[in-house]
Structure formats: C-alpha cells, structure tokens
C-alpha positions in Angstrom: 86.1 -96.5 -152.0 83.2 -97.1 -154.0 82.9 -100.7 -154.0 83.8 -100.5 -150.3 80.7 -97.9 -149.7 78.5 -100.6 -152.1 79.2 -103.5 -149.8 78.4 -101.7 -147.0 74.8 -100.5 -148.6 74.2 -104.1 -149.8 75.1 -106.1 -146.7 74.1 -103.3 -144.0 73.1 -105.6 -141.2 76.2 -107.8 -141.4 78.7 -104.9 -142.3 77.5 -102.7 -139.1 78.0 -105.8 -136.8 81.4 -105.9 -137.8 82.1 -102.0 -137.7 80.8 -102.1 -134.0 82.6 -104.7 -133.5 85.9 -103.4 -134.1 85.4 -99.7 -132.8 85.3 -101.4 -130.0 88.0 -103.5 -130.1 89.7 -100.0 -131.0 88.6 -98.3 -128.1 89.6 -101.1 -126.0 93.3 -100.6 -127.1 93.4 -97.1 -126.9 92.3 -97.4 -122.9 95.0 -99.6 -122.9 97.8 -97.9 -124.6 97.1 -94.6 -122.7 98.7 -96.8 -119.1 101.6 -97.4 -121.0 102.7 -94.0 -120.6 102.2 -94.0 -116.9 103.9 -97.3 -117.0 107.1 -96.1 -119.0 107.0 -93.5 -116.8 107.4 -95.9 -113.4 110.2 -97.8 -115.4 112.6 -95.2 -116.4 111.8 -93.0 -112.5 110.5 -89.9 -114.6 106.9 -90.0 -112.8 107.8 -86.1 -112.0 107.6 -85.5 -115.8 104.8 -87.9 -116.0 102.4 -85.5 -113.9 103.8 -83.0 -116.2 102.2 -84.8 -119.1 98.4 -84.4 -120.2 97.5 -87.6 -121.0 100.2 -89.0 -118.0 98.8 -86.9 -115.4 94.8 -87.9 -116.9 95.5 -91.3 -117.1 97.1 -91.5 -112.9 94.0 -89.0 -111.8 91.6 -91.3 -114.0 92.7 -94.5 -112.1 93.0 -92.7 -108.6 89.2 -91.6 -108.9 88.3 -95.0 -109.6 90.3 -95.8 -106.3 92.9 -98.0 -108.2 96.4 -96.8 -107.4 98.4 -96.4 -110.2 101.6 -98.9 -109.7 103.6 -101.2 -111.9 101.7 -104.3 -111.5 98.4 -102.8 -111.6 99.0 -100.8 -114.8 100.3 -103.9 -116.0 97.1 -105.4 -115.7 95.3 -103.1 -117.2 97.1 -103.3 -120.7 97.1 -106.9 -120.5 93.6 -106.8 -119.5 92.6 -104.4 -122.6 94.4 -106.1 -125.3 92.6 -109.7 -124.3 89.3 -107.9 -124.5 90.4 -106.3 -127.4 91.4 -109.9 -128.9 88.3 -111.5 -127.6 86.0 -109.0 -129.8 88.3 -108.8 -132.5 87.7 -112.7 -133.1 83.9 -112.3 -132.6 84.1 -109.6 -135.4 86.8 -112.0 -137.6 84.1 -114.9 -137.1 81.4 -112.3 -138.7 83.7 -111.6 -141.5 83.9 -115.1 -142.1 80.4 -115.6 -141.9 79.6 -112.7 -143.8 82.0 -113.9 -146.3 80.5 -116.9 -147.2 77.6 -115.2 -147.3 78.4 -112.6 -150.1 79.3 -115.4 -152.0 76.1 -117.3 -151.4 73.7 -114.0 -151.9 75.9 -113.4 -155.3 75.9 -116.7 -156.9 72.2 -117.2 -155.9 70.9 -113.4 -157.3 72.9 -114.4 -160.7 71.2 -117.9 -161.2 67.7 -116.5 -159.9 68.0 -113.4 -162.3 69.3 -116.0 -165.5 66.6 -118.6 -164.6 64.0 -115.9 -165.0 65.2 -114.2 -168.0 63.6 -114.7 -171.3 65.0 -117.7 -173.8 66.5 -115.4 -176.2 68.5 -113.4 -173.8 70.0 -116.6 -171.8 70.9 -118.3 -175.7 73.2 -115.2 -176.0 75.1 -116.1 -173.1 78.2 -118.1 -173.0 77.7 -121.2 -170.6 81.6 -120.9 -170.2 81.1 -117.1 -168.9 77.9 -117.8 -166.4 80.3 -120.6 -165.0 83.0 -118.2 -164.3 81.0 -115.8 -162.6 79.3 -118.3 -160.3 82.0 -120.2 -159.5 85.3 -117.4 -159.9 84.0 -114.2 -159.7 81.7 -114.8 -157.3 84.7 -116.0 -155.0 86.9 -112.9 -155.8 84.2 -110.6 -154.9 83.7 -111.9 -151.7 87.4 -111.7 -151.4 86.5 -108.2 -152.1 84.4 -107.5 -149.3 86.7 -109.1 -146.8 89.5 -107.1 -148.2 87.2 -104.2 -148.0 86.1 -104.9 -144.0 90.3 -105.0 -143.0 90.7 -102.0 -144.7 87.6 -100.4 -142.5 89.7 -102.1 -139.5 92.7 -100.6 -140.1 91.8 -97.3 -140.5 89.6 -97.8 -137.4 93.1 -98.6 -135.8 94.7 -95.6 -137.0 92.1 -93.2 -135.9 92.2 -94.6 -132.0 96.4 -94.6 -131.9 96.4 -91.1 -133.9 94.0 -90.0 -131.4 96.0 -91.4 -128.2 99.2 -89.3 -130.0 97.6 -86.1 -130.1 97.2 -86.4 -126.4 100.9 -86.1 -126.4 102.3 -84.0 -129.1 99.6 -82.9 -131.7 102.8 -81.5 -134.0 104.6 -84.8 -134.0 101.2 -86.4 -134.9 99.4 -84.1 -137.4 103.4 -83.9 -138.9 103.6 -88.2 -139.4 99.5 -88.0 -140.2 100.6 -85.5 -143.5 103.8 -87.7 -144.6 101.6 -90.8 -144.5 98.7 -89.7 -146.5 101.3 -87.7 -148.5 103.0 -91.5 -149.0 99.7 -92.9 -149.9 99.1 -90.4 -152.5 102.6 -91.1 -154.5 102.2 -95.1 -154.0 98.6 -95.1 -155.1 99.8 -95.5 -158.7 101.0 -99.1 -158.0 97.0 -99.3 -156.6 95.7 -98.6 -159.7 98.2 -100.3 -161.8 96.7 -103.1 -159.6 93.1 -102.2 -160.3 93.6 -102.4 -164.0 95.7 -105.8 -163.8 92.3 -107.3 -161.4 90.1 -106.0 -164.2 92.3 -107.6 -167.3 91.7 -110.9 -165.3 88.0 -111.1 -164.8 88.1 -110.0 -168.6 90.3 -113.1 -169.7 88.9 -115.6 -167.1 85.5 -114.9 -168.6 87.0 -115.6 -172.1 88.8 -118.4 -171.1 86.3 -120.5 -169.4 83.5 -119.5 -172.1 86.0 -120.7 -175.0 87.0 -123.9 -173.0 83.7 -124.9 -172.3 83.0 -124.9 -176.2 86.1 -126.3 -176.6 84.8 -129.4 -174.7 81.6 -130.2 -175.4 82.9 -130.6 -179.2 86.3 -132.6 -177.9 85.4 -136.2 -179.6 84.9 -134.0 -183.2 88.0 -132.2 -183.0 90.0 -135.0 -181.9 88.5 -137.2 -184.6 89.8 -134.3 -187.0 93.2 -134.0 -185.7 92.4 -130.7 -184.8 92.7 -130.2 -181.0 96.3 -128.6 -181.8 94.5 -125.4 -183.0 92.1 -125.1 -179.9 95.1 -126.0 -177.5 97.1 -123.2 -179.0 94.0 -121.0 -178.5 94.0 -122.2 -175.1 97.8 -121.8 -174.6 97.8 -117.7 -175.7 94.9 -117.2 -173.5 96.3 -119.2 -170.6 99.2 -117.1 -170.9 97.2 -113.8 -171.1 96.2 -114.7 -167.9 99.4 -115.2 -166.7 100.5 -112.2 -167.6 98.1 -109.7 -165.8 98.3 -112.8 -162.8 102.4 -111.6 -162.8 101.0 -107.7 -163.2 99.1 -107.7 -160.0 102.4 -109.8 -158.4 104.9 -107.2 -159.0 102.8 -104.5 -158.2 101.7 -106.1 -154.9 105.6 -106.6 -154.4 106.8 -103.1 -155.2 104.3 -101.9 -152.9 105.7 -103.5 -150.2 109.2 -103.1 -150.9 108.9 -99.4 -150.9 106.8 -98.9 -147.6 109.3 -100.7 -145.2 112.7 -98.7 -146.2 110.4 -95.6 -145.9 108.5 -96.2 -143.2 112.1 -96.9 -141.4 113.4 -93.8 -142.5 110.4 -91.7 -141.4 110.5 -93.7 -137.4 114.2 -92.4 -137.2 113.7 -88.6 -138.2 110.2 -88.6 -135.8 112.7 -90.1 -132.8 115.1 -87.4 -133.6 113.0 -84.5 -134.2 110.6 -85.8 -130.7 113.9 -85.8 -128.7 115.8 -82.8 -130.1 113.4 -80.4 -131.2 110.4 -81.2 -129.6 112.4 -82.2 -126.2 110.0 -84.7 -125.0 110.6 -86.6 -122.0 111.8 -89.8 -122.4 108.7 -91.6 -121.8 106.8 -89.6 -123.9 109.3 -90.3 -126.9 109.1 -94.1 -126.5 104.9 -94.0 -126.5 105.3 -91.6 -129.2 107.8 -93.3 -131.8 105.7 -96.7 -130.9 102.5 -94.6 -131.7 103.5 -93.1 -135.0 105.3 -96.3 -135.9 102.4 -97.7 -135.6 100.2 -95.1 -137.4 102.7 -95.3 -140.2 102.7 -99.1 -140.3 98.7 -99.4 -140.4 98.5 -96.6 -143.1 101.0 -98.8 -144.9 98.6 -101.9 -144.3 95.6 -100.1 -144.9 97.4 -99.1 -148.9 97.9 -103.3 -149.4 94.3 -104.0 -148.3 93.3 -101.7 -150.6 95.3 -102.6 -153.3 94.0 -106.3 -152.6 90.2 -104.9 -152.4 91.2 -103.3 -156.5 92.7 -106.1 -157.6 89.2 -108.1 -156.5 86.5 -105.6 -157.0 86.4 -105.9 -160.7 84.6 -109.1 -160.5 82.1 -107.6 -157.8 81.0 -105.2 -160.4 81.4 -107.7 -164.1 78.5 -110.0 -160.9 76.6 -107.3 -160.2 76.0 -106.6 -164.2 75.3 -109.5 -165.7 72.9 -109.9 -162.8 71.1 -106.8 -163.7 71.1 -107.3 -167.4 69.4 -110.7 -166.8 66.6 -108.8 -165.0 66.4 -106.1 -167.4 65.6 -109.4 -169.6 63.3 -111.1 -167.4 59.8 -112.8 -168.8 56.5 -110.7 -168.3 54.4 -113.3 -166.0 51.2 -111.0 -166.4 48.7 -114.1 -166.6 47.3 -115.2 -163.4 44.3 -118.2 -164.5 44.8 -121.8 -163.9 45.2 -123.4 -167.1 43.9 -127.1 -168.4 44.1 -129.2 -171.1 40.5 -130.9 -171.7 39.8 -129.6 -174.8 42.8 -129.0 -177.3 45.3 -126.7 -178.3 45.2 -123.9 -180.9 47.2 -121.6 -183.0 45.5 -118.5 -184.3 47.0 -116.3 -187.1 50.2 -116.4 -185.5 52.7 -113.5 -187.1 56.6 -113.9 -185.6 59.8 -112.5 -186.6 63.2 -112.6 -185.4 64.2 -109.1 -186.9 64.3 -108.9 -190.2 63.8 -112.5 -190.4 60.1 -113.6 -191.1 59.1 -116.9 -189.4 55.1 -117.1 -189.4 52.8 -115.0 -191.1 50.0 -116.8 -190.5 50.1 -119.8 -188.7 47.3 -121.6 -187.8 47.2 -125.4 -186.0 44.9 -127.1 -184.1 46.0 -129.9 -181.9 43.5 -131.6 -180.1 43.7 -133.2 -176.8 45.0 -137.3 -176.3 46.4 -137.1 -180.2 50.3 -137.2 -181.7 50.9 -134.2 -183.9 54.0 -133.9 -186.2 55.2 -130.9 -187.6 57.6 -131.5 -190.8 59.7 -128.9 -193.0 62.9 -128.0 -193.7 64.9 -125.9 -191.9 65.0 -122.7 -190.8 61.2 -122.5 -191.1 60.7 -122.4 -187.1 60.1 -125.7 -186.3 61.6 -125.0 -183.3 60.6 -121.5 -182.8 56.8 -123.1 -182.9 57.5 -125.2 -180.0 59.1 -122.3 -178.4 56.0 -120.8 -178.9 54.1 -123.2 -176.9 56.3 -123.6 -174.2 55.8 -119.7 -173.8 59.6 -119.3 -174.4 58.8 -116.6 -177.7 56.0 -114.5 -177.6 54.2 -113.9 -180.8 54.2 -110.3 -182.2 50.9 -111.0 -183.2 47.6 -113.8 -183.5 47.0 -116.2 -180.1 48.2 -119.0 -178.8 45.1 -120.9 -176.9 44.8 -123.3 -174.3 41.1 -124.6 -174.1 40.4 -121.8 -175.7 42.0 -119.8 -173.1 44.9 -117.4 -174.8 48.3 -118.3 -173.1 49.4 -114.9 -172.1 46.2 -115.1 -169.7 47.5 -118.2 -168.1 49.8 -118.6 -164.9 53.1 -119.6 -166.9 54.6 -121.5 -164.5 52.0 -123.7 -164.2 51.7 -124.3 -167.6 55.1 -125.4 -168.2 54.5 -127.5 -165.1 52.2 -129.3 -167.4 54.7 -129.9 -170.6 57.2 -132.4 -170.6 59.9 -131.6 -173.5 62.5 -133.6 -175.1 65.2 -131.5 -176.5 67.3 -132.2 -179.9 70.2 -132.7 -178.5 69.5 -135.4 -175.6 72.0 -134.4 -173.1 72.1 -136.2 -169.8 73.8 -135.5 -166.5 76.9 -137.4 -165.3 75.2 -138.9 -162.7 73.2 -142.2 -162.0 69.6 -142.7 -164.2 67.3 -141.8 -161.2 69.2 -138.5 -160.7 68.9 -137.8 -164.6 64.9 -138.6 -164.6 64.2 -136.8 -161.2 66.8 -133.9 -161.1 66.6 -133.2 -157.9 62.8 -132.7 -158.1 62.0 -132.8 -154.3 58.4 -134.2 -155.1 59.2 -136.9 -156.9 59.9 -140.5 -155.4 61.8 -143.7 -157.2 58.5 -144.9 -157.4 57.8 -142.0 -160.2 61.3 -142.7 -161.9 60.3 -146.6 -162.5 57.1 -145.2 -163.7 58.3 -142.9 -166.2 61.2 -145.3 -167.3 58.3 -148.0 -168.1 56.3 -145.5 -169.5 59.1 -144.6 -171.6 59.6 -148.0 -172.7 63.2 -147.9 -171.1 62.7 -150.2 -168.1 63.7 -153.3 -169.1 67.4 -152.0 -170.1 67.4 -149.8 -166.9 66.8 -153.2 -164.6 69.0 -154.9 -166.6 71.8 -152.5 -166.5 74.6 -153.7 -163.4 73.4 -151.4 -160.7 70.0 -150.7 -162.0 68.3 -147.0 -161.3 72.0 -146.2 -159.5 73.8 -146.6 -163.0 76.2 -144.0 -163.6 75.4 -142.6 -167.6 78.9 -141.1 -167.8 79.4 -137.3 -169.2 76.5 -136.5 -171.6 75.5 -140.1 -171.0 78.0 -141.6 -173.3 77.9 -144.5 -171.3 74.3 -145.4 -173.3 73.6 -146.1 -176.9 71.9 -143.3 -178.3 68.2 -145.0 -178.5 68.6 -145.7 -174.7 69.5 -141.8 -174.0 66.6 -140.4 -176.0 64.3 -142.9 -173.9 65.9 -141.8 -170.6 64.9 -138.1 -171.9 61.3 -139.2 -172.5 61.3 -140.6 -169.4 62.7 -137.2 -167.7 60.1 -135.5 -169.4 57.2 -138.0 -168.2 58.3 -138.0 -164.7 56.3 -135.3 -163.4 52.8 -136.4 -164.8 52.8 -134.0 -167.9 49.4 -133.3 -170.0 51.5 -131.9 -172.9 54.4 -133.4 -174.6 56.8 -131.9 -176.5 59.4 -133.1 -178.4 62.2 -131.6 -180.8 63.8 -134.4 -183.6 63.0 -136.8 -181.1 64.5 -139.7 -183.8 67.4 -138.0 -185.3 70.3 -139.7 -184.7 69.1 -142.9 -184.1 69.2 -146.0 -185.8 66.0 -147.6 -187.8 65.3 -150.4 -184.8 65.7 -147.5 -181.9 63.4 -145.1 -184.2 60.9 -147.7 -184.5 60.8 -148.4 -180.6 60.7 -144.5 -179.5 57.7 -144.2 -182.5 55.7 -146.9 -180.5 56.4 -145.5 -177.6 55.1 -142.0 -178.3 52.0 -144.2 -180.3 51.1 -145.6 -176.7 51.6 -142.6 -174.6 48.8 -140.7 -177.3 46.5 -142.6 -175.3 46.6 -140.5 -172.5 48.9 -137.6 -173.5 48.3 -134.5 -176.0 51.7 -135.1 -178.4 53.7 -133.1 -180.5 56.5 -134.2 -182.4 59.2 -132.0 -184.6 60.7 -134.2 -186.9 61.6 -134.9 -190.5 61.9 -138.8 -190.2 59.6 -140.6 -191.9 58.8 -143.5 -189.1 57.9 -139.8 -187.1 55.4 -138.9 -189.7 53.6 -142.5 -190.0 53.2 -142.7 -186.4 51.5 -139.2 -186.1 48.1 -139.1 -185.9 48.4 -135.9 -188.1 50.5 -134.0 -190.1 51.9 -130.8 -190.6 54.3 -129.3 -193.4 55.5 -125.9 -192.5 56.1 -123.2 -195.2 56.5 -119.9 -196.4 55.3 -118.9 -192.7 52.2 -121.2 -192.8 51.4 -124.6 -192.1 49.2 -127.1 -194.2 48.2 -130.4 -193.2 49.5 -133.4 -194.9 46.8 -136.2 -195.8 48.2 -139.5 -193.9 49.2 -141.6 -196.3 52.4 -143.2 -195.5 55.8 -141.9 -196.2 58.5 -143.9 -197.7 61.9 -143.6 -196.2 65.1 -143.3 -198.1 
C-alpha cells in the first residue's frame, strides 16, 4: 500500500487521469449490469417477481421515466451499449498506463543520472559502475512494472466496489456475507504476498551484486585470461547466477501457490452462496443468477486484485533500492556557491593549500604558481596527491584550507561549471568509447561540428593516422579502443580534451604506457600546444619532465621546484 500511495503522490497528474478514467469505466458497467436483472427477469417469465425486487422494479421505472420501454431487445442494448463504452474508456485509460509507464521509467532513470552527475567526485568513486547500471537499466524497468502493477490493482478494486455495490441492491446479507469471506481469504493468503515481497527484495539485492561484480569482472578480462584465471571469477559468477535463480524460483512458486489455492476456493465458496441464495435466502430465480454472477465476480476480482498485488511486492523493492540511491547522491551533491565569470589572462595559483583524506595528510602547505601559455609538470612518487592536486583544480576536492586562484580570483567564487568548461583533461587510464573517432572526440556535444573534431585531431597531432585509417573520422576504435595502438588512443584523448576550445589543460600520466617513439610525439605535441594553452602535466617520465617548461617535485605535503636541467631516462 505504501509504494502504491508513493506512486500516486509522485506521478499525481498522470495517476488521477487514470483513476477517473476507470471509475468511469466502473460506473459504466454497473448501469449496465443493473438491466440484466430486468433482462433475466423477461427470460425466465418472473417480471411479477421482478417488480417485486428493489433494484428490478428501479431499474424498469428508471427506463420508463426516460420514456424507453423496458423489453428484451432494448435492455439488450443497453448492456451491450455500456460494456462498449465501458471498453472504449478502459483502452483510453490502458493507453495512459502505457504512457505513464514509460514515463516512470524515463523520470526514474533521468532523476538517478542527474542526482550522480551532480554529486561530488568522492561520493560517485564509491559507487560500483556495475550497480548504477543495474538501477538504470533493471531496476528502473521493474519499478515501472511496479506502478503498472500498482494502477490494475486500483482497477480492480475499483471493479469490486461498483459490482459489490450493484449486489447490495439485491441481498445486502449475501453480499456483506461473500465481502467478509474474501477479505477473510485475503488475510490467510497474504503470507504467500509477503513471502513474495521478500523473494522481489533478495533479487534487486543480488542483481545489484551481480552486475557490479561482472562489470569488474570485464573490464579486467584480457589480465585474467592471460593468468588462467577466469575459472575463479566464472565460479563467482556461477554461485551468484544461481542466487538469483533461486529467489527468481521463490517468487515462481509463490506466484503459483497463490493461484492454485484461489480457484478450488473460490469454486467452493460460488456453490455454498448458490445454495444458501436459493434455500435460505429464497431469492427468486433471477435474482440468484445476477447474484451468484455478482459475487462470483466480487470473489474472482478480490482474487485478482491479491496477484496484482503480489506482482506490485515482488517489483516494488527496486522502486525504493531507485528512489535511495537517488537521494543519497543529492545528499552528496557539489556546493555551486560561486557565481563570477572566471578567465585565464593572468595565471593560476596555489596558496598554502592544507588537504586530507581522513587521517591521511596530502598537503600541508602547498604552494604553485602556474602561469598562463606555459607546460607545468608535477613529479613524485606516489601517493603524494599528484592526482588529488589536479582534482583540486578541476574543483573535484575542495581544500580544507589555503586558496585555489584563478587570475587571482579564489575558485570557490567562480561559476564552476564554467570553469570546467574551460579545462580539457586527459585521464590516466585513456579509455575510449566503442564507437567511431568523431563520436569519441565530440561525445555527443551538440555544439560541436566535424569541423572542430579535424581541428582537435590536428591539434593533437593525430590527423594524419585518423585520414589514413580505412573509413577515416567514421573508424570504429573497438571496446576501450583496442582497435588503436596505445600512442594513437592517448592522442585521440588529447584531442577529446581540445575539442571544445579549452584555456586549461590537464593531463594525468599522460606517457605512461607508451613506448619511447609515441612519448616523444605526445611531448611535442603538448610542447606546441604551450603556445596557446596554460599546461599541466602529472607524470614521472623523464621525456614529460624535459619538455616542461617547469618543474615540480611533490613531497612531504609541499611542492619544490626542480631547476631544468635535463633528466636522464633509465
């Protein structure tokens, strides 16, 4: 009930469309069922008894005031006439379900990837890229499941209300009796509900740990193969596959075992109402078939309405694991507090900077100055936040104390997003979509042409192996662009990074794994692009460190500049 109250509060618009909808399409079968007493009535000759009967004798004056006379055909027409109208709105409201359906799913995926894209960098490193694919792609499906689930179950109650109120019409006993022994029958079976419930929540749980440990699993595949060692983290994947299939069989069987115990029952309750209606009761004839059609039908929706529900708890557990890690993302969302326009015309500069991760001192006090049109390196070994400085820049980290100034402008003052827009970066680890090289250089920037990818490829020093590659700019790089040599990924990076026109570039190990001849091209690269572009370089290679303009070795939470004489590799 809760989760079916939450969808409603969260989705009001589209929810009352639908509940207006179908009350009435409700209404539209009640007026229609109410002639079929009448109508029973003209069949079996009992129209005597029929006057006799409230809702009989309401139903004949009803049509007679209306000057409709009340005969076979006509009645006939009526109940036809109701049950197309009633069809006609109950595909309207279907289509809005439908709709609406789509829409949940839409609305959730989007509020989880808006609420992660604008959390801070060290909540989204604690989250499992295998578990923020599962609940964009499989929980966000199941909860909209949910919702529809949730919407048949406000149907068939709906339903139930307009027969149980056409029944009382004609023997409030009979009614209130079959109202009390369905409820009573819901109340006994709702175990196999919960059972259900905990069986839905057991698979968000092990999809979530599934897909996170897969996703590791394959992005170190080539390693592990190379190792002989994709037995262990296949029979990892085996037991948690068959976790899976386990609760998967839970929710089955209970499913099952709900619907094997309503039908015998439900039979067994239609014969004792047809015997108590006609021998204790002694209802006329027509008033016994309405009435064992209208609790049968009571019954059977109360029966449906269980299943829908059991199907809404077996779904609603990934509503709610959505709806969290949504929340806990905006509980860890960046403070965007500055609001000036920021350049770069003068230079960048580290004040006294003090940061700590914990317990774990990084700076103490760090002080740099990079000036504007120059290539900076930063050198030392690691775990002395070479990394965490350019984290620092980016505005990713905040220091705990000291400033960070741009033109002499602290960056906490600054618009954010607008310095970022201003930074191109180049991560370690050069990872490139499995797509053509355009799409890796523009991704689906709207603002950028092909114009600016040849521009950034040339800039880049990557152009001449683009054209000459067999379908040019449309070359597919393969996964992780293994399709390249590594010296021709890391330039497709820089040129990613150079697309947009940056004034700052940033880039992490930008040499690393590549060999002497590739290092030696990127270094002149990044040696031309200092005319024009304020550089800075983390990197412990020495063909880095020559081609720097300066130097600086970090230490012991400081950094000290290193005279430029050049460094021998090896």
């Amino acid at each position: 009930m809760r989760t079916l109250l939450t969808y409603i509060m969260v989705f009001p618009r589209r929810s009352i469309i639908v509940l207006v909808a179908l009350l009435i399409a409700g209404v539209a079968e009640g007026l229609s069922l109410t002639a079929l007493l009448p109508l029973l009535s003209i069949a079996v000759g009992e129209s005597g008894d029929t006057k006799e009967s409230g809702i009989g004798k309401f139903m004949e004056k009803a049509l007679q005031d209306i000057g409709i006379d009340p005969t076979l055909d006509t009645i006939l027409i009526i109940i036809v006439s109701g049950m197309f109208f009633k069809g006609i709105v109950l595909l309207l409201a279907n289509r809005q379900v439908g709709y609406t359906v789509a829409h949940v799913a839409t609305a959730l995926r989007l509020d989880l990837i808006e609420a992660l894209l604008a959390s801070r960098w060290q909540y989204y490193l604690r989250q499992p890229v295998g578990s923020l694919a599962n609940s964009i792609a499989s929980e966000a499906y199941r909860a909209a499941n949910g919702f529809e689930h949730s919407v048949n179950v406000l149907a068939l109650a709906i339903q139930v209300v307009v027969y149980a109120i056409v029944a009382l019409f004609i023997s409030w006993e009979a009614t209130l009796a079959s109202l009390v022994i369905g409820l009573f029958l819901l109340i006994v079976l709702n175990r196999l509900v919960s059972a259900t419930r905990r069986a839905g929540t057991k698979q968000t749980h092990l999809l979530r740990y599934l897909l996170t440990y897969l996703s590791d699993v394959l992005s170190s595949v080539k390693s592990l193969k190379a190792m002989a060692r994709d037995n262990v983290a296949d029979a990892i994947l085996r037991e948690q596959t068959q976790q899976l299939e386990k609760a998967t069989r839970r929710e089955v069987m209970n499913r099952a075992a709900l619907t094997a115990l309503q039908e015998p029952i439900l039979a067994a309750l239609t014969a004792s109402g047809l015997y108590i209606a006609l021998v204790v009761w002694e209802l006329s004839l027509p008033e016994v078939m309405l009435m064992v059609f209208l609790l049968t039908r009571i019954l059977g929706l109360l029966n449906k309405t269980q299943r829908r529900h059991q199907q809404l708890a077996a779904q609603e557990s990934a509503y709610w694991a959505l709806r969290k890690a949504a929340e806990e993302a905006r509980m860890a969302a960046e403070r965007t507090t500055g609001t000036l326009e920021p350049t770069l015309q003068k230079g960048i500069s580290l004040q006294h900077v003090k940061f700590d991760y914990g317990q774990k001192n990084i700076f103490k006090d760090l002080t740099i100055e990079i000036p504007i049109n120059s290539f900076t390196a930063v050198m030392g070994s690691s775990g002395v936040g070479k990394s965490t400085l350019l984290d620092l820049l980016c505005g990713l980290t905040e220091p705990q104390s000291g400033e960070i100034l741009i033109d002499g402008i602290p960056l906490h003052d600054l618009n954010l997003r607008q310095w970022r827009h201003m930074i191109g970066y180049v991560s370690q680890d050069t990872v490139l979509l499995h797509d053509t090289v355009m799409n890796n250089i523009l991704v689906g920037e709207p603002a950028l042409t092909p114009d600016d990818a040849v521009r950034a490829l040339k800039q880049a020093g990557a152009w001449d192996f683009v054209s000459a590659l067999p379908e040019g700019l449309q070359t597919i790089v393969g996964e992780r662009g293994g399709l390249l040599s590594g010296g021709q990924r890391q330039r497709i990076a820089i040129a990613r990074a150079l697309a947009h026109n940056p004034s700052f570039l940033i880039l992490d190990e930008p040499t690393s794994a590549l060999d002497p001849e590739s290092e030696l091209i990127i270094c002149e690269t990044l040696q031309h692009l200092a005319n024009n572009l304020t550089i800075i370089a983390v990197s412990h290679q020495p063909a880095v460190i020559n081609a720097a303009d300066r130097v600086f070795i970090l230490s012991n939470g400081t950094a000290e500049p290193l005279s430029q004489l050049p460094i021998e590799a090896g």
